[in-house]
N, C-alpha and C positions, 0 to 999 in steps of 0.2 A: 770946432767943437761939434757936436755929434748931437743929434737929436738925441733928449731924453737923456743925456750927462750919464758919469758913472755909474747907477745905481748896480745893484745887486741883479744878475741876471734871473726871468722868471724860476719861482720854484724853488732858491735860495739860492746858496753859494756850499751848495755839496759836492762833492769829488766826481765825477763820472760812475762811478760804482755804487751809489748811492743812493735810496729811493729818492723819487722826487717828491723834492717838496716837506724832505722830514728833518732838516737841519743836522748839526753836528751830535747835539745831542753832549750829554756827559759823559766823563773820561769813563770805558768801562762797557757802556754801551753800545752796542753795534750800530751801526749807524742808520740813521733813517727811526731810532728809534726815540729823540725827542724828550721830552719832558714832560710827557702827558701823564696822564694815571696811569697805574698797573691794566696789566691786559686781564682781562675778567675773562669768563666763558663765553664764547661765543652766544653770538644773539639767538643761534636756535639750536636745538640739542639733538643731535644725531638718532636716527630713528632704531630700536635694537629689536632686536627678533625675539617673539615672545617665546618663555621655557614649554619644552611640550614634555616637561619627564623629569626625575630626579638625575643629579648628574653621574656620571655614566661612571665613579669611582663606589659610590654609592650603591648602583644597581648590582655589581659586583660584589662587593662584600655584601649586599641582601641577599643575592642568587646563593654564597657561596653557604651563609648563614642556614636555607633552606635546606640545601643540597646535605650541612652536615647533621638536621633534623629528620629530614628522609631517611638517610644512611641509620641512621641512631633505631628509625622504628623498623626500617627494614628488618637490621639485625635482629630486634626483639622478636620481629615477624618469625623469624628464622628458626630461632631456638624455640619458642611456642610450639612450632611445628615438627621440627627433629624430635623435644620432649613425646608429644602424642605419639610422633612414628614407634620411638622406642618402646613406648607402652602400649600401642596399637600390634607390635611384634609377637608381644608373649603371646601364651596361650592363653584362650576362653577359660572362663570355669568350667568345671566340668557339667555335665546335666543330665535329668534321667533319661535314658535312654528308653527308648520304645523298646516293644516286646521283639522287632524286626531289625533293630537296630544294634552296632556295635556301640556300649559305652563309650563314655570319652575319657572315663578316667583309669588307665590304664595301670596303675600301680596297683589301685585297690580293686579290680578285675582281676590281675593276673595272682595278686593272693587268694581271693576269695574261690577261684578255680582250681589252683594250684591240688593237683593229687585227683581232679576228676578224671572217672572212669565212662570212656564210652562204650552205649550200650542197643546190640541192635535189636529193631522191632521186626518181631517176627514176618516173615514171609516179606520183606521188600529188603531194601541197600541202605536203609536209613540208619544212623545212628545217632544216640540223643548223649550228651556230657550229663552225667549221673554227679550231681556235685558232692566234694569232699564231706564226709560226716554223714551224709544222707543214706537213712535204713532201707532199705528197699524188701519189697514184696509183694505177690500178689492179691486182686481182688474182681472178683468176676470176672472181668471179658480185660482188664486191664493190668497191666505191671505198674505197678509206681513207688517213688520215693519220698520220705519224707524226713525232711529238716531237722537237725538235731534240736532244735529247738521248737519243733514242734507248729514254727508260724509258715511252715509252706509246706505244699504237697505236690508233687511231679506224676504225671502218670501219661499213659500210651497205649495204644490198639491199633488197630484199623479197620477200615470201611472197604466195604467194594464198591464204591462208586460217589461222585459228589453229590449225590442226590439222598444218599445217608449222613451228611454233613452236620443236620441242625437234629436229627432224629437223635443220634448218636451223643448231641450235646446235652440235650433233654435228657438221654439214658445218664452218663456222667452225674451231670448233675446231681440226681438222683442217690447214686454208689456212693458219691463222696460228700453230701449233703452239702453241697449249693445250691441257694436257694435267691430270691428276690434279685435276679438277676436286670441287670441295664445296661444290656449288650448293646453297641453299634454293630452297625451292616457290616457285613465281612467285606475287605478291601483286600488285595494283590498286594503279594510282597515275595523280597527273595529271602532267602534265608541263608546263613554260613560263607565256609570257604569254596564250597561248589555251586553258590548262586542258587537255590535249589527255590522252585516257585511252588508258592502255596499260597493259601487264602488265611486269612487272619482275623479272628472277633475277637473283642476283647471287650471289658466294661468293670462295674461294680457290681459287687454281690456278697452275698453273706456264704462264708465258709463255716461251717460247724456253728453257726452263729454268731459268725464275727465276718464286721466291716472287711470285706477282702479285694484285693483285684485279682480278676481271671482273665486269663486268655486260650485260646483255644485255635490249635495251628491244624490245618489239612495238608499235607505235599503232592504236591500233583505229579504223580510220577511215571505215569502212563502204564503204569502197571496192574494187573486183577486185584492185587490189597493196595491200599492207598495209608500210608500213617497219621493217626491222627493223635497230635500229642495237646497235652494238659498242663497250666500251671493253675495252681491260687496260692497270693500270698495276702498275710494277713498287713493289711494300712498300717499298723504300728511295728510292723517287726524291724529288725536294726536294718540297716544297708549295707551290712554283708549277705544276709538271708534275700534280699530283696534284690542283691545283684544276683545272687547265685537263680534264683527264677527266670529271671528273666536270661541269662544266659544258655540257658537248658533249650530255649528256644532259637535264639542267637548264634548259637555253634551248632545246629545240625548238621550234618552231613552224611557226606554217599561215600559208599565203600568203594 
């Protein structure tokens, strides 16, 4: 007999495959796994990484969300700004035009002229557009025309030299009773379809006794008479009579 008789060898009596030490256990269960209680959670709990961000299905449908608000004001950006281009395209309104300047409104220009006679002043190359309707005749030292309606006057002469400029405006004046005048400094300008340089006054003043604007044109033409031509119209007259003034100045030109 053997020291220590049959007993069960250390660790139980499990198969060689079997943990040690964890008996047969019930039918079912794998072995070594006994009869103890259910396996719970481990005694420490796994350490997990903390969130640095929303998850990343998320981020996407956010991004895409933005992307299709962007898109949305863009467009509106878009059509905001083609609307202006298209109405930035048209034309300006028209506006009065300086006594040196061409009109902008070409329709009612090209009637308001339509059937003018140009007419030249003696001893130079000049010639001044006599507007339709308008009576012409002489008066002292000057030819001029006047308005079928009576609210503007035209007239022309010349000077021999620029230094008879403001003398000669004073004489005018005078002939065709303007009076209380509020002339600016005479300024450079060109006039017509030949560029033609002359000096130009203009202001307020009373024509026959009425509220008028005058201007008064010199051409500098390098020649021994120089022309000097005349408008006044009267502040209430329509804006045909008021374009036709001012165009008598506007259309000069050289033969």
């Amino acid at each position: 007999m053997m020291p220590g008789g049959y007993g069960q060898p250390p660790g139980g009596g499990n198969p060689p495959w079997g943990h040690p030490g964890g008996g047969y256990g019930p039918p079912g269960v794998p072995p070594g796994g006994g009869y103890g209680p259910p396996m719970g959670p481990p005694g420490y709990q796994p350490v997990q990484a903390p969130r640095k961000g929303p998850p990343v299905a998320l981020l996407v449908g956010g991004g895409c969300g933005l992307l299709a608000v962007i898109g949305v004001v863009l467009l509106l950006v878009l059509l905001v700004v083609g609307s202006a281009s298209a109405g930035g395209s048209s034309s300006p309104p028209p506006s009065s035009p300086g006594a040196g300047q061409q009109p902008t409104s070409g329709a009612d220009v090209g009637d308001a002229m339509d059937g003018a006679v140009y007419k030249g002043i003696p001893s130079t190359n000049v010639e001044v557009p006599v507007p339709p309707g308008w009576r012409e005749d002489r008066k002292s030292l000057y030819t001029f025309a006047l308005s079928g309606d009576g609210d503007a006057v035209l007239a022309f002469t010349t000077v021999s030299s620029v230094g008879e400029f403001n003398g000669r405006i004073q004489h005018a004046s005078s002939v065709f009773n303007i009076t209380s005048c509020n002339m600016q400094d005479a300024q450079r300008v060109t006039l017509g379809p030949n560029q033609l340089r002359a000096r130009l006054k203009e202001g307020d003043c009373s024509f026959n006794n009425i509220p008028s604007h005058v201007a008064v044109v010199l051409v500098e033409t390098g020649q021994n008479a120089l022309p000097l031509v005349i408008y006044a119209v009267d502040q209430k007259a329509s804006k045909r009579t008021v374009t036709q003034a001012q165009q008598t100045i506007a259309r000069m030109r050289s033969r």
